[in-house]
N, C-alpha and C positions, 0 to 999 in steps of 0.2 A: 143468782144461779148457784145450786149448791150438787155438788158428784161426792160418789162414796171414791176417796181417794185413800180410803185407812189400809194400816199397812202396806201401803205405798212410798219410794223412797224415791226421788226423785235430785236431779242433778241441776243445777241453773248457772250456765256461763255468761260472764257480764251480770251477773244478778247484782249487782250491787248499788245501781241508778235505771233510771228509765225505765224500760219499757221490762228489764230482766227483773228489778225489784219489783214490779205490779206483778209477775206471774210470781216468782218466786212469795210473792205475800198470798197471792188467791191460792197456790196449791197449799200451802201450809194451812190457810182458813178450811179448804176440804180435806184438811186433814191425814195430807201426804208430811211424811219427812223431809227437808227440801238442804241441799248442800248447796249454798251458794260461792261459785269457784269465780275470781274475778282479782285481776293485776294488781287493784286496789284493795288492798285484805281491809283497811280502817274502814272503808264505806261496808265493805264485803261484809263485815261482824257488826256495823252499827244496824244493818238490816237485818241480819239473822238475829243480833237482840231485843227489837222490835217486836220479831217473829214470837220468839222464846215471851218476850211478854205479854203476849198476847193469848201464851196458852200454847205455840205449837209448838213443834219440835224442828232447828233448825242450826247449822255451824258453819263457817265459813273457811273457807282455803285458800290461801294464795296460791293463783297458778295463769301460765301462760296458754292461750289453746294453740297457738302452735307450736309450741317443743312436748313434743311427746314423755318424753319423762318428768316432768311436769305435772301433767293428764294422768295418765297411768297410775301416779303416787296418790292423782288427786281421787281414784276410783277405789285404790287399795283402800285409800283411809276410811270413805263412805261406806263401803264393802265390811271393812272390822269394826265401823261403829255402830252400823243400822243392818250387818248382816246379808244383805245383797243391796241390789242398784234397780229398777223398774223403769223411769223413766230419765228421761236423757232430752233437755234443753238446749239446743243447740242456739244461742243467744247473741252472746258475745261477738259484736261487731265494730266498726269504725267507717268513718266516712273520709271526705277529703283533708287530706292532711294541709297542703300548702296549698290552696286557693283552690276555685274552681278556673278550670283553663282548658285550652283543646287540648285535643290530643300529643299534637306537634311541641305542647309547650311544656305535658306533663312531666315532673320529673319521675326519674325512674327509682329513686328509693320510695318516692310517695305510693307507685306502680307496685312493687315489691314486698311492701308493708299492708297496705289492705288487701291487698290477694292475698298474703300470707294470716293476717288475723278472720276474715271475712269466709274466704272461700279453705282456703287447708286446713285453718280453724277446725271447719266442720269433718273434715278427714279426721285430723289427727284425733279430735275429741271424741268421733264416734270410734276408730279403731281405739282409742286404750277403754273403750266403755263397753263395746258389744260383749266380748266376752264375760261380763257379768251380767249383760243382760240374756243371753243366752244360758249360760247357768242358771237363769231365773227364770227359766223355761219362759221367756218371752217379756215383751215389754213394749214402750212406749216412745220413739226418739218426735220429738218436732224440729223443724230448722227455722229459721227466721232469714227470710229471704227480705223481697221488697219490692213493691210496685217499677223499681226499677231494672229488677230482674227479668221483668213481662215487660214491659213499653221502654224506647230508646229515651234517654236522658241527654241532655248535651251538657258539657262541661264537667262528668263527674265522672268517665271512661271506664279507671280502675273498679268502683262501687259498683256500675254498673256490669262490668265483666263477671265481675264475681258473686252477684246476687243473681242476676241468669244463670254461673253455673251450680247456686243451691239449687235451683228449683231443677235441672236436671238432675244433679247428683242425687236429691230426693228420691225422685221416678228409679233412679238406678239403684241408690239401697231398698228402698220397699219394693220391688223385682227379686234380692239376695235374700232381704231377710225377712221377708212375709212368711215362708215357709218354716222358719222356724220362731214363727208366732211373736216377731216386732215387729210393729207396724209403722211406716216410715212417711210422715204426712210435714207438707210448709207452710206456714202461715206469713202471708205477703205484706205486711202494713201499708200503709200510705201516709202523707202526712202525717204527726204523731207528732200531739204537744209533751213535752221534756221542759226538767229543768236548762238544757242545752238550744231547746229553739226554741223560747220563749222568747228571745232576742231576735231571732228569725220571726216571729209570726208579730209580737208587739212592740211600739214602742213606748218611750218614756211615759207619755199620757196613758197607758192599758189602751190603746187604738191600735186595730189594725194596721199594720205596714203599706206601704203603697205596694210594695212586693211582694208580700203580703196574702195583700187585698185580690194582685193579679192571679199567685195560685189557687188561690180558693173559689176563684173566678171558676174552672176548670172543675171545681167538685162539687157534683150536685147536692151533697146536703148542707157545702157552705163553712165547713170548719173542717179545721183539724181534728186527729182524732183522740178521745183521751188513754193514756197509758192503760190502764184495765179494762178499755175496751178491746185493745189487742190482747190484755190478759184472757178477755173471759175464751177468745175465739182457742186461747190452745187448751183450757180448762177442756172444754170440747171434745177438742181431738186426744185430751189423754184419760178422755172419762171413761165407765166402762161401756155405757151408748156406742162410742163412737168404733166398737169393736168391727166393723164390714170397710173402714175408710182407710184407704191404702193407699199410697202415693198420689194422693192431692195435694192441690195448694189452695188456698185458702185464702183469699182474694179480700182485707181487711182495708179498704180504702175510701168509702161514704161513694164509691161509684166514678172515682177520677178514673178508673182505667174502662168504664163502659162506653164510651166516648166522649167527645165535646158539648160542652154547655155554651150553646151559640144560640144568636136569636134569629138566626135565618138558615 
């Protein structure tokens, strides 16, 4: 799948593994400039050097998404190196910190810490961004929500609070800033093979898990998803096709959330 992304500058949090480096590589392949902002600045530049040899254009910044001066510094710099900002990856997430457990058992810094990267995350990152995106007479934000943000999850409370309030918050920025020509769309994953689940989905023999085996149970096309498959879906929404799509979400899951896969 290939978009005219030229002269396009583009912003990617978390881009430095998973699911952030597979967009941040496809946007720079179509030809966007691509800043990847991520807590990890060593993995942050080993991707953005990739990128650079590959032929694109691409730097990395250390920054946290939730301390706003952080952000802010991290849009200046993109702004005085590439000139303005166009799109805006809202990426950068985490999941359960100290186990999966009820509610009653969560702790509350674990509570505290992915609300804060996950869900404020996309506040703080999109206030120190808009305003260069509106100077640019318009642009492109996507959030990365998650299948757990649409269907109840047990055991992961926090994640799942916070990925239901991207996909609200979505709806409520493409409402604000559609009007002044951003258009504000979330793309949901589902399963999604990582260096990080690969331990989740296989074991030591490359076999399915028993654990596995039972979620994928649940999705009708049987696997997990690969990283650039959730790439190509924001390619998509920041292409210039996708110019009429406004606060959707984007449902990237092989069908876990269309119901159950049962045999009776």
């Amino acid at each position: 799948m290939k978009v005219d992304l030229e002269n396009q500058v583009a912003l990617v949090t978390g881009g430095a593994n998973g699911i952030g480096q597979a967009i941040a590589t496809l946007l720079a392949t179509n030809a966007a400039r691509v800043a990847i902002v991520d807590i990890d600045l060593d993995a942050a530049e080993k991707t953005a050097a990739g990128i650079r040899e590959s032929g694109g254009e691409a730097l990395s910044i250390k920054g946290d998404v939730s301390r706003f001066g952080q952000m802010e510094r991290a849009v200046d710099r993109i702004v005085k190196e590439w000139g303005k900002l166009s799109i805006l990856i809202n990426n950068a997430g985490i999941n359960t910190l100290g186990g999966r457990v009820p509610i009653h058992e969560f702790q509350e810094e674990d509570w505290n810490r992915i609300l804060e990267v996950d869900l404020t995350g996309v506040y703080v990152t999109s206030k120190a961004a808009v305003p260069a995106l509106i100077r640019n007479r318009g642009g492109r934000i996507v959030n990365i929500s998650s299948v757990a943000g649409l269907v109840p999850l047990r055991l992961q409370s926090a994640f799942v609070a916070a990925k239901a309030g991207v996909v609200n918050l979505t709806r409520s920025m493409a409402l604000e800033l559609g009007p002044q020509g951003i258009l504000v769309n979330a793309v949901a994953p589902g399963s999604t093979l990582t260096r990080g689940t690969k331990r989740l989905f296989y074991g030591a023999d490359g076999v399915y898990t028993e654990n596995a085996a039972s979620l994928l149970a649940h999705i009708p096309l049987g696997r997990p998803a690969e990283t650039r498959e959730i790439a190509y879906s924001v390619l998509f929404l920041v292409s210039p096709e996708a110019s009429y799509v406004n606060g959707a979400v984007l449902t990237v899951d092989g069908g876990w959330t269309a119901g159950y896969m049962r045999d009776w």
